[in-house]
Kinemage of the C-alpha trace (Angstrom):
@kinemage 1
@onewidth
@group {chain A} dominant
@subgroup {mainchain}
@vectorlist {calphas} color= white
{ca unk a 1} P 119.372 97.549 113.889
{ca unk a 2} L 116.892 96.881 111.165
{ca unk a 3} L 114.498 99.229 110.483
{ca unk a 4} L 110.715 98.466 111.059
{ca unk a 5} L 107.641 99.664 110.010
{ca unk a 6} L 105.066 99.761 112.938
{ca unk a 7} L 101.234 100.511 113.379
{ca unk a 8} L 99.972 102.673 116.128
{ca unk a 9} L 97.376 104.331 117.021
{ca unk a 10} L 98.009 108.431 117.092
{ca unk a 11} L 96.416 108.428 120.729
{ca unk a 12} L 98.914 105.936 122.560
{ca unk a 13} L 101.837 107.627 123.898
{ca unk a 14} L 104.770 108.612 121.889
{ca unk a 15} L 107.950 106.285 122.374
{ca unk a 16} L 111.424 106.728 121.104
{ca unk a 17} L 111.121 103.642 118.850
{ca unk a 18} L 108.471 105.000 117.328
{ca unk a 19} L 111.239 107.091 114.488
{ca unk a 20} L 109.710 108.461 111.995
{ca unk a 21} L 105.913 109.018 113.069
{ca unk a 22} L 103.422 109.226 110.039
{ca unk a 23} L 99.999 110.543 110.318
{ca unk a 24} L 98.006 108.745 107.386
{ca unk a 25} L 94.092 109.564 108.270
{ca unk a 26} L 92.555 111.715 105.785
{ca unk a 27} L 90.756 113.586 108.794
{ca unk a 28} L 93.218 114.944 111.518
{ca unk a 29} L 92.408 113.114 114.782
{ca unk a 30} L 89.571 114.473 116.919
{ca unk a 31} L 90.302 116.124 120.308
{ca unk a 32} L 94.400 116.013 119.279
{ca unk a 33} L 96.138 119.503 118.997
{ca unk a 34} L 99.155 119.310 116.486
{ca unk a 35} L 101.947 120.097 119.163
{ca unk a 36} L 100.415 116.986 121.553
{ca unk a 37} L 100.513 114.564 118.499
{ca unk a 38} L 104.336 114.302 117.372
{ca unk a 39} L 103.561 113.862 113.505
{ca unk a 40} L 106.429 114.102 111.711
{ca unk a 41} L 104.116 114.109 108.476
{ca unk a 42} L 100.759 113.693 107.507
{ca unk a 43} L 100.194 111.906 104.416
{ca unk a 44} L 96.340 112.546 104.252
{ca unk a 45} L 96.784 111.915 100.336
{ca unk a 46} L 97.629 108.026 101.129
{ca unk a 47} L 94.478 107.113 103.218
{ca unk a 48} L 91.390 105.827 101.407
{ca unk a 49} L 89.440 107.801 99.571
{ca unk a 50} L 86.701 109.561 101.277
{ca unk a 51} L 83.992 107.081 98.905
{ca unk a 52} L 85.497 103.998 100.468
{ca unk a 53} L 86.007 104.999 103.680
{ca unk a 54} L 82.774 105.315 104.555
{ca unk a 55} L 81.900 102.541 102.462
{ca unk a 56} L 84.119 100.474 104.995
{ca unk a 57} L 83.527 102.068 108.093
{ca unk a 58} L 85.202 99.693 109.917
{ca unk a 59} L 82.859 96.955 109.281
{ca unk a 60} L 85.319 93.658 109.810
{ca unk a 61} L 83.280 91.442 107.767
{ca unk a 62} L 84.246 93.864 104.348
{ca unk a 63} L 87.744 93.756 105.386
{ca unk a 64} L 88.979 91.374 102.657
{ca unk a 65} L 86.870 93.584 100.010
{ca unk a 66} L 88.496 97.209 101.490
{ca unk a 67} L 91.605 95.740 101.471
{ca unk a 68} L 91.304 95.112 97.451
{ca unk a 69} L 89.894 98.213 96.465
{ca unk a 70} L 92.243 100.241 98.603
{ca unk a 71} L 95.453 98.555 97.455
{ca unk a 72} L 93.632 99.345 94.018
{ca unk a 73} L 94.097 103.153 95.336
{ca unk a 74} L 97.673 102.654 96.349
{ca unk a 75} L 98.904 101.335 93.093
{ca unk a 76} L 98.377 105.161 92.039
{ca unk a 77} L 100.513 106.727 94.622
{ca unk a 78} L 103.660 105.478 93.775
{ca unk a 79} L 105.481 108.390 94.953
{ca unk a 80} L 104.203 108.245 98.203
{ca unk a 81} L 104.767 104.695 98.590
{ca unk a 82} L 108.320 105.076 97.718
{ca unk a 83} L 108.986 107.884 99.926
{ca unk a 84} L 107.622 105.636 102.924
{ca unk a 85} L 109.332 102.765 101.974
{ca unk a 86} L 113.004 105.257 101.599
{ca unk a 87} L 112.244 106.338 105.402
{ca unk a 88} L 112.088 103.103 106.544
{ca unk a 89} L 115.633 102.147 105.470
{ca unk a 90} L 117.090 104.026 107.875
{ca unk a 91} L 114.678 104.434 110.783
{ca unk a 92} L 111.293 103.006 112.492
{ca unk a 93} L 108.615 104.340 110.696
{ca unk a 94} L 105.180 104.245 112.511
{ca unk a 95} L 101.794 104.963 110.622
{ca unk a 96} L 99.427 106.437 112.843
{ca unk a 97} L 95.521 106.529 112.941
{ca unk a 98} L 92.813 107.571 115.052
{ca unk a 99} L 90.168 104.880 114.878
{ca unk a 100} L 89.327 103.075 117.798
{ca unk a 101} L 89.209 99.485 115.818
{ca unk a 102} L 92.976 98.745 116.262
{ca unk a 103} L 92.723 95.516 113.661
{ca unk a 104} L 90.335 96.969 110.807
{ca unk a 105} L 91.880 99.885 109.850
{ca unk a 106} L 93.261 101.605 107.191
{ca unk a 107} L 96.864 102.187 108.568
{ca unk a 108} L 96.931 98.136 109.158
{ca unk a 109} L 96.425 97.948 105.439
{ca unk a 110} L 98.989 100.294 104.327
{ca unk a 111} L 101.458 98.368 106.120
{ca unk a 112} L 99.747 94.797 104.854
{ca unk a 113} L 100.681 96.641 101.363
{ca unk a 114} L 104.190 98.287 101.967
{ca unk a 115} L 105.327 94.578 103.373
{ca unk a 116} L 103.906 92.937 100.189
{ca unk a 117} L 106.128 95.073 97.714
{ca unk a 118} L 109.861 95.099 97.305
């Protein structure tokens, strides 16, 4: 089995394919108690800065523009990127987020990124 790494959102209901189950919101999820949300980590540190994420705010038609400026923001957290990328050589890794907009969204990004680099 090849590892994947998936995009959910942290509401939808756990599933054993999920593996390794990443939390990567700067803001923990409204209305979710920790024990209900089966986070293996939460890599607040990785989400967009708090600047452009309300400069975004989900707005589809800035998409192209977040998606520059937060890959900008990623190419400083190497370490993070790395650890992510280690995890998903040997299990599912799924990047959770809270936002209703399941498209525009910062954990759809992170993944755009992590498939774009070696």
């Amino acid at each position: 089995m090849r590892a994947l790494i998936r995009v959910k959102r942290v509401y939808d209901a756990y599933e054993e394919e999920d593996g390794i189950r990443i939390l990567v919101d700067r803001l923990w999820p409204r209305g979710l108690r920790k024990e209900e949300a089966r986070i293996d980590y939460w890599m607040k540190d990785i989400a967009p800065s708090s600047e452009l994420r309300k400069w975004f705010s989900h707005d589809k038609n800035k998409w192209e523009e977040f998606k520059r400026r937060y890959f900008e923001e990623l190419r400083n957290k190497g370490e993070k990127i790395s650890f992510i990328k280690e995890l998903s050589k040997t299990s599912n890794v799924t990047l959770l987020y809270s936002s209703k907009e399941r498209i525009y969204n910062n954990a759809m990004a992170l993944k755009e990124y992590l498939d774009s680099i070696k």
